[in-house]
C-alpha positions as CSV (number, residue, x, y, z in Angstrom):
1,X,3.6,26.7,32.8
2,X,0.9,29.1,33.5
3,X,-1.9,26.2,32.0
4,X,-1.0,24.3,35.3
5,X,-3.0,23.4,37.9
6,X,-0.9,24.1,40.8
7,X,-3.9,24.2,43.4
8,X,-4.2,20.4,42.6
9,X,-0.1,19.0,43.2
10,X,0.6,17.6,46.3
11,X,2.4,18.8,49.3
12,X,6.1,19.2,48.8
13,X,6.7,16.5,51.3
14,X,5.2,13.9,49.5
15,X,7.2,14.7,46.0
16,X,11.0,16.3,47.5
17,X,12.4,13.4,49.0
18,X,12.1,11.8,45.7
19,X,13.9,14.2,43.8
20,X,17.1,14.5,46.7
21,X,17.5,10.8,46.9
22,X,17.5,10.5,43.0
23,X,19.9,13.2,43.0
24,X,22.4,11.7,45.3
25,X,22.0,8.1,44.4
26,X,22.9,9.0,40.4
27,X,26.4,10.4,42.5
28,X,26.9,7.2,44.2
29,X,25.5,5.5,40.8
30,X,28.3,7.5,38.7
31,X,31.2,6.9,41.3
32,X,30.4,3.3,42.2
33,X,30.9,2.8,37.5
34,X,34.1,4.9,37.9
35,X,35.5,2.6,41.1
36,X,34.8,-0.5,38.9
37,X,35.2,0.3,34.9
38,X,36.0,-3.5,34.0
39,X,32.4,-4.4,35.2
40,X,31.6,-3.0,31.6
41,X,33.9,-5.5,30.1
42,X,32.5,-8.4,31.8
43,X,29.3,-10.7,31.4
44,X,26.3,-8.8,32.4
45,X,25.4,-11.1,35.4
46,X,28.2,-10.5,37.6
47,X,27.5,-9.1,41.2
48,X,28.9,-4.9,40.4
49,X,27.0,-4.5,37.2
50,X,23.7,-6.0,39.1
51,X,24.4,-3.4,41.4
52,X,25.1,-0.4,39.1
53,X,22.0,-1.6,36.5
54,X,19.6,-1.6,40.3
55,X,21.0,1.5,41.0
56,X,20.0,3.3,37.8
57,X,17.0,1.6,36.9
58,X,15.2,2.3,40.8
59,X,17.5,4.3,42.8
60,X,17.9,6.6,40.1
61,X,15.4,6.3,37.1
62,X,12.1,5.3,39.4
63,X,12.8,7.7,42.4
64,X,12.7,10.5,40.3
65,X,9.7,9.3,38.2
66,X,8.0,8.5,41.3
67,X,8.1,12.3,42.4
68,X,7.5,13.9,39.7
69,X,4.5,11.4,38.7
70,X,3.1,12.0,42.2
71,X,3.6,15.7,40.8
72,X,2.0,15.9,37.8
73,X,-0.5,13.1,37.7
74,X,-2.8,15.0,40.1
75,X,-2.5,18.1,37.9
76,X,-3.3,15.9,34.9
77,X,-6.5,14.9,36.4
78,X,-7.3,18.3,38.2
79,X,-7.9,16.4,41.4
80,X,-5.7,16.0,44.5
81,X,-3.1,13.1,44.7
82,X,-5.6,10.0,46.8
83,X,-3.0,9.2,49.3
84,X,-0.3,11.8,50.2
85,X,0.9,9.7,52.9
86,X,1.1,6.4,50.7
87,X,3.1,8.8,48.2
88,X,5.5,9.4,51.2
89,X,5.5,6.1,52.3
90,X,6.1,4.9,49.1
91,X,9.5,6.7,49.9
92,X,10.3,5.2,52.7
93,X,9.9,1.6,52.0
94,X,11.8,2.3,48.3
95,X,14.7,3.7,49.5
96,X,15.0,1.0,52.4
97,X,14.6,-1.8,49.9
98,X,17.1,-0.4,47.3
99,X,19.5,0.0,50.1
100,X,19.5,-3.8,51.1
101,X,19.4,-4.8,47.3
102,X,22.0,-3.1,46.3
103,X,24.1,-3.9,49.4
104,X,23.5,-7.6,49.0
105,X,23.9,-7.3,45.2
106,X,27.5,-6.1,45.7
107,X,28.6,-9.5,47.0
108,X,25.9,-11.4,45.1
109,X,25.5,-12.3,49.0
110,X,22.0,-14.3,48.3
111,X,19.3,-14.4,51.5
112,X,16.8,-12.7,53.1
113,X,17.7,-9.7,53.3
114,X,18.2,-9.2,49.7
115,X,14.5,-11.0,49.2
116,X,13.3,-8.2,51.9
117,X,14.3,-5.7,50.0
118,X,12.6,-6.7,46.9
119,X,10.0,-7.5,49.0
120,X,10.0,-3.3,50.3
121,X,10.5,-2.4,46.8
122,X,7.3,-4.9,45.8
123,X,5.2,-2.9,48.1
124,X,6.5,0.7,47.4
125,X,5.2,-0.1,43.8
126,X,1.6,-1.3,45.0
127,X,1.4,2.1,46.9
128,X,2.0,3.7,43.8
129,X,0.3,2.0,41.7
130,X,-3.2,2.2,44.0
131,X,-2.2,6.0,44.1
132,X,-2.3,5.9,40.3
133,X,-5.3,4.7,39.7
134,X,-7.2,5.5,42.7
135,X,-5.9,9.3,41.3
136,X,-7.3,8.8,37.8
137,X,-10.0,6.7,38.1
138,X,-12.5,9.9,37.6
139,X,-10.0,11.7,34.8
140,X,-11.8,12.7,32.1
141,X,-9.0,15.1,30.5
142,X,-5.9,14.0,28.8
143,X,-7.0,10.2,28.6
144,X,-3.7,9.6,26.7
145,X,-1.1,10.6,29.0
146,X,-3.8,8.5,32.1
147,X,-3.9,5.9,29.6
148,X,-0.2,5.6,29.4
149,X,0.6,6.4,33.0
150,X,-1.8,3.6,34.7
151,X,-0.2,1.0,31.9
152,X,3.0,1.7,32.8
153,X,2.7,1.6,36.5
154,X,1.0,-1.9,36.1
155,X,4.1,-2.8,34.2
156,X,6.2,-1.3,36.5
157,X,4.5,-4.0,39.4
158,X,4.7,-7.0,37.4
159,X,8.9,-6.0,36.8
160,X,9.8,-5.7,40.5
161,X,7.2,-8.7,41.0
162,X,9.0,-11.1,38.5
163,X,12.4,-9.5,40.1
164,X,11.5,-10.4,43.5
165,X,11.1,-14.2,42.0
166,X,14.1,-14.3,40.8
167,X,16.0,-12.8,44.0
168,X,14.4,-15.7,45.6
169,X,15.0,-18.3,43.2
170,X,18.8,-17.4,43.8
171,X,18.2,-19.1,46.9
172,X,16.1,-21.7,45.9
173,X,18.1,-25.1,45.6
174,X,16.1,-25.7,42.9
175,X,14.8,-23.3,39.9
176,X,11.1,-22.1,40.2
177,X,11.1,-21.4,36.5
178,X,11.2,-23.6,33.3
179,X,13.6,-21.5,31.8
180,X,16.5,-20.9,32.9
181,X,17.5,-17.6,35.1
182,X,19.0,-16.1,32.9
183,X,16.6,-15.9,30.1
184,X,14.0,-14.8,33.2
185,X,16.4,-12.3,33.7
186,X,16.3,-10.8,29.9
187,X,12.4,-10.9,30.3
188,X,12.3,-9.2,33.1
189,X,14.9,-6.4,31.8
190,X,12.8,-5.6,28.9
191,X,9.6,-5.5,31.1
192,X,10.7,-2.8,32.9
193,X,12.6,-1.1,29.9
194,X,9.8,-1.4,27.5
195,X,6.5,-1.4,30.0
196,X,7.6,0.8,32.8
197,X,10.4,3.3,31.6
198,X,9.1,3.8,27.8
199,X,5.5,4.1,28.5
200,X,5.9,6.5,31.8
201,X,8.2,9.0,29.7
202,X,6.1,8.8,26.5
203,X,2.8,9.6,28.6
204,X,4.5,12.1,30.3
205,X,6.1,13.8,27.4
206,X,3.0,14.3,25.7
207,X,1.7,16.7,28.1
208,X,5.3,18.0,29.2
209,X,7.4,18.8,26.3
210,X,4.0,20.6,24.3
211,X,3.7,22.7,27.4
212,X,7.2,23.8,27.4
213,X,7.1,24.4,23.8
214,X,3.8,26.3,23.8
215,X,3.2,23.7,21.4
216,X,-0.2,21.3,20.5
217,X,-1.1,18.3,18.9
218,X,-4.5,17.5,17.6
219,X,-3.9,13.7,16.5
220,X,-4.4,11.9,19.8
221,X,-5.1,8.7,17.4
222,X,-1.3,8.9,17.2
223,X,-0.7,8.2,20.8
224,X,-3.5,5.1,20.8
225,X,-1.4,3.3,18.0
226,X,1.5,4.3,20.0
227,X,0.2,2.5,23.2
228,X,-1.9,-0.1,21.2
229,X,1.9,-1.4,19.4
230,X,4.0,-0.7,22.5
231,X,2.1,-3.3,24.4
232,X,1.6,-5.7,21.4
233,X,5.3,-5.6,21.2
234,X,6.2,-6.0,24.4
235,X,3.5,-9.1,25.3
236,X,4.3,-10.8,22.0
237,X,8.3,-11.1,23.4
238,X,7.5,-12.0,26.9
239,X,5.3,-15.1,25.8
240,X,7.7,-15.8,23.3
241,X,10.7,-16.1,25.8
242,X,9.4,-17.1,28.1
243,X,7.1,-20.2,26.7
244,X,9.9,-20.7,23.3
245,X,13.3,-19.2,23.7
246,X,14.6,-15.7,22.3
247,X,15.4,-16.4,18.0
248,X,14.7,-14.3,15.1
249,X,11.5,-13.4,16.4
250,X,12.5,-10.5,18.4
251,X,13.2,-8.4,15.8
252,X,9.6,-8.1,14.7
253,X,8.5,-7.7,18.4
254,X,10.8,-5.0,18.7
255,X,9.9,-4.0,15.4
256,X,6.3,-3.6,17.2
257,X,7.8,-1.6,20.2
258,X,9.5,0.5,17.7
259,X,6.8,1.2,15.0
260,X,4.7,2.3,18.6
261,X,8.2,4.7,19.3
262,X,7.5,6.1,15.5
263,X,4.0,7.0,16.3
264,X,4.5,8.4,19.6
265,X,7.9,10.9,18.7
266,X,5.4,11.8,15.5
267,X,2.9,13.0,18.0
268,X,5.7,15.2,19.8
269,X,6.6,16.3,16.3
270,X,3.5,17.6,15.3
271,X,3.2,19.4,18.7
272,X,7.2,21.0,17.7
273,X,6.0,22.0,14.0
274,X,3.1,23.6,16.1
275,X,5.2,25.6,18.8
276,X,4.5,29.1,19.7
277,X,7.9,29.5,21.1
278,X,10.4,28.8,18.2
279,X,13.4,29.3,20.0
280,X,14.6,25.7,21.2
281,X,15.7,26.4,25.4
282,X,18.8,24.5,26.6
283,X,16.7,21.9,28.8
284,X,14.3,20.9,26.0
285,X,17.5,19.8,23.9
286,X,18.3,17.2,26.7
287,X,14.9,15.3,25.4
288,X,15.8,15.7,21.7
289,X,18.7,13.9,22.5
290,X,17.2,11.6,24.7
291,X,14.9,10.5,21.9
292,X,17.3,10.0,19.6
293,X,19.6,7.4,22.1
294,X,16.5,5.6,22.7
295,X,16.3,5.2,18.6
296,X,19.8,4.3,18.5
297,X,19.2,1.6,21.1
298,X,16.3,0.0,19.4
299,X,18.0,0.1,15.8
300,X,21.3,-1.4,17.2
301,X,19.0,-4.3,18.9
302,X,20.2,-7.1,15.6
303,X,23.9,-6.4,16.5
304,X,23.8,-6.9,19.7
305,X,21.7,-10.4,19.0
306,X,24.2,-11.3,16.6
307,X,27.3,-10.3,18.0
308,X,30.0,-12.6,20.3
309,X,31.1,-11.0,23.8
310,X,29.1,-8.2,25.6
311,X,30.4,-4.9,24.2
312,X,27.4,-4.0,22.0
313,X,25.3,-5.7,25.3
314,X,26.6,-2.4,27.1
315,X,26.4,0.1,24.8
316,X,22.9,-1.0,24.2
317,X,22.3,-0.4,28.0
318,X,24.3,2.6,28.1
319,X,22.1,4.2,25.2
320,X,19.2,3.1,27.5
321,X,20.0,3.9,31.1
322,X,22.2,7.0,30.5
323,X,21.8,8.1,27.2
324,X,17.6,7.9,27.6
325,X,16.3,7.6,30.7
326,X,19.4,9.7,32.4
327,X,19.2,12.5,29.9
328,X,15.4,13.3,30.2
329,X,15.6,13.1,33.7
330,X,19.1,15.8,33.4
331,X,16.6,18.2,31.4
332,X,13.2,17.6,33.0
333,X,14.2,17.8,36.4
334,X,15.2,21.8,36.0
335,X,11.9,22.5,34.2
336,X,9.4,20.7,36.8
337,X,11.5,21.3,40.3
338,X,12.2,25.3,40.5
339,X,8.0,25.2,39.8
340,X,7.4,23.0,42.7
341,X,10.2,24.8,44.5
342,X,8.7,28.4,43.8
343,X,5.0,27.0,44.6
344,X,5.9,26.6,47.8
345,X,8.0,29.4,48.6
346,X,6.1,32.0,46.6
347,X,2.8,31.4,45.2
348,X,0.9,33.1,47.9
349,X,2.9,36.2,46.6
350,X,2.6,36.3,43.4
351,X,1.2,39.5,42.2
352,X,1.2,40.9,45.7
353,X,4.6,42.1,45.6
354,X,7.7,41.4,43.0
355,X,8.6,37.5,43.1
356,X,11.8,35.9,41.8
357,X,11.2,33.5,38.9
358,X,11.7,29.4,39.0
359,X,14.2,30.0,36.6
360,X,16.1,32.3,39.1
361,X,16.0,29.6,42.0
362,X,18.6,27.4,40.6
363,X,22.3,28.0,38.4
364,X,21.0,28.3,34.5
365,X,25.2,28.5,33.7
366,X,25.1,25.1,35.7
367,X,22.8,23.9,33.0
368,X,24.8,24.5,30.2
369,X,27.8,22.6,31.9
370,X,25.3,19.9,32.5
371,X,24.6,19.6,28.9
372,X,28.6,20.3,27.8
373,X,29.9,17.6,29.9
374,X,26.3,15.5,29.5
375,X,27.7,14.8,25.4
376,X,31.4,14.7,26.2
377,X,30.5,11.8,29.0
378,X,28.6,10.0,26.5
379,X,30.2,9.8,23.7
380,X,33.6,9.2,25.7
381,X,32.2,6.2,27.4
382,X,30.4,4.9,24.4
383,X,33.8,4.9,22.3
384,X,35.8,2.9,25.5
385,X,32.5,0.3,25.2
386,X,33.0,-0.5,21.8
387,X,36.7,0.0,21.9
388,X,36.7,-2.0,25.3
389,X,39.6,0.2,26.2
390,X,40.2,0.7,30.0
391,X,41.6,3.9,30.0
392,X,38.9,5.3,27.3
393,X,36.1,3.7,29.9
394,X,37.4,5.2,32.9
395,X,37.8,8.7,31.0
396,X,34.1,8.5,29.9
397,X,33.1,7.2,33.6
398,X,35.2,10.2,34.9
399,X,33.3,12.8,33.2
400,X,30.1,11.0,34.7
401,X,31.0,12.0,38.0
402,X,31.9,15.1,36.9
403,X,28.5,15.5,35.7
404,X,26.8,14.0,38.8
405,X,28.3,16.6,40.9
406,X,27.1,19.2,38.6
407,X,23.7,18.0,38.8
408,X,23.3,17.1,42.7
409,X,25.0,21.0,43.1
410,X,22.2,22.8,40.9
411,X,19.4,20.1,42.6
412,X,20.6,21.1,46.1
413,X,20.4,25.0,45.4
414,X,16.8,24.6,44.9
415,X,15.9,22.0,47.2
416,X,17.6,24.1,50.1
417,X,16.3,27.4,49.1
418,X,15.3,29.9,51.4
419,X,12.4,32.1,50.8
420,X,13.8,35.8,50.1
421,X,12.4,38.5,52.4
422,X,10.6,41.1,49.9
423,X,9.1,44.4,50.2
């Protein structure tokens, strides 16, 4: 940590309210799942899972990103954040949108208040995006991790974009696309999986898991090809669906997206095999396994395409939405949030007088229940997917609350902590 820039991050303003609203909305995510277990039996377009998938993807998934890119992109580029008002107002207008979404998603209750708040959402992403690149316009440093930051948040527009179409098509009389909705719906699924989500985390993870490993990599090629074939992969299947129709094809444009995975994890390999600090911590495991769900998801891809009914359909989102995207957020959140906690509470003390560590601002036996119950929560849920058992579902779902309670606890510690009076 010491290799950070912390006279470059943001005020804690602009990046804590991103971090408590994540926190609480992946309770309400896990309890709303446990209140409706045979939405996970069900077609995939029904009115609960809409809600649950919004829930995740940008009440949970995004909010948190949002913060901690607002965070770390600054320190990337060794220059302050352009805009720390957009970065709060970015706040504002995505929490506001996601509320009316997700209200008007429970019903399926189609109008304009669903289309304003993907219209609030819509702009919350252009303030981020402007603060992205307005922020890195001048980096020189780490062109990787800018490279795949920037990419991602213009991916990350065009998904809430074509999602705002789609709200309003719902209440069109007639369709505004030439497909049909619910092949505009895969599209714009995948967009956001494959543009937004994998690129974000696998521009972020280069310079974040190295770090905590006191690890490097010198083959930057790796992460070009990784970028180069992510993209190739991801355009090649938009055109295609959305201009043909999904067929056999996909599996060589995921094959793309996946060959770009290969070369990305290799880079974070290297920088493992070339760790200073052998010993593995706790928090760093949540991203191994992370990594390996997202593999799983991606290999799994030809069953679900060839399978009848929709249980391989949710496990493949489950492997994405909780098993990725949840579990580096569970492990990354306790190894970026004490820091920005203790910045702000200590670092005009430091090496004045005796100063608690970030690690001693928040419940490290927390942790290891987070991670206990993290695997028993998975793989119980997984099983009642493919089993499509109820009770085996609701167990696994159970065990997710459990688990959000755990989290929003240990999140709350630090977010509420006082500064300790020291001699």
């Amino acid at each position: 940590m010491a290799e950070i820039n912390i006279g470059k991050a943001p005020g804690n303003s602009a990046i804590l309210p991103f971090y408590a609203t994540g926190a609480v909305v992946f309770l309400v995510l896990c309890v709303v799942m446990f209140l409706t277990p045979e939405s996970f039996t069900r077609h995939y377009f029904t009115p609960h899972l809409l809600t649950i998938v919004h829930l995740a993807a940008l009440g949970w998934g995004t909010m948190i990103i949002f913060g901690a890119v607002h965070q770390l992109l600054p320190v990337i580029c060794e220059q302050d954040l352009y805009s720390e008002k957009m970065a709060s107002l970015s706040w504002y207008t995505l929490t506001l949108g996601i509320i009316l979404l997700t209200w008007k998603f429970w019903n399926l209750d189609v109008g304009w208040v669903m289309i304003s708040g993907g219209s609030l959402i819509v702009f919350s992403v252009v303030l981020f995006v402007v603060n992205v690149l307005k922020t890195a316009r001048i980096c020189a440093r780490y062109s990787a991790q800018k490279m795949f930051i920037t990419g991602s948040a213009i991916w990350l527009l065009f998904t809430v974009s074509v999602g705002l179409l789609l709200a309003i098509n719902l209440k069109m009389r007639s369709s505004i696309f030439p497909i049909s909705h619910l092949e505009v719906l895969k599209l714009h699924a995948h967009m956001g999986i494959a543009g937004w989500f994998l690129q974000l985390i696998a521009g972020v993870s280069t310079k974040l898991v190295p770090m905590f490993l006191l690890g490097k990599s010198t083959k930057e090629y790796l992460l070009k090809r990784a970028f180069f074939f992510q993209n190739l992969g991801l355009i090649l299947f938009l055109i295609d669906g959305f201009f043909f129709q999904i067929t056999w094809r996909i599996f060589i444009e995921a094959g793309l997206v996946f060959l770009g995975i290969v070369f990305w994890l290799t880079y974070l390999y290297d920088a493992y095999k070339n760790r200073l600090r052998k010993r593995v911590e706790l928090l760093m495991k949540h991203a191994f396994l992370s990594f390996l769900s997202l593999i799983i998801a991606v290999l799994i891809i030809p069953v679900v395409y060839y399978s009848e009914g929709y249980r391989w359909v949710m496990v493949y989102g489950t492997l994405i939405f909780l098993g990725w995207i949840t579990n580096i957020i569970l492990g990354k959140t306790f190894k970026t949030l004490p820091f920005i906690i203790w910045n702000g509470h200590y670092k005009h003390l430091s090496g004045k007088v005796k100063v608690p560590l970030p690690k001693h601002l928040y419940s490290e036996r927390l942790t290891i229940w987070q991670f206990r119950i993290f695997i028993a929560a998975m793989l119980t849920f997984a099983l009642g997917l493919i089993l499509q058992h109820l009770v085996v579902i609701r167990i696994g779902l159970f065990l997710w609350v459990v688990l959000a309670v755990i989290y929003n606890v240990n999140v709350f510690k630090l977010l509420l902590h006082k500064t300790k009076k020291l001699a």
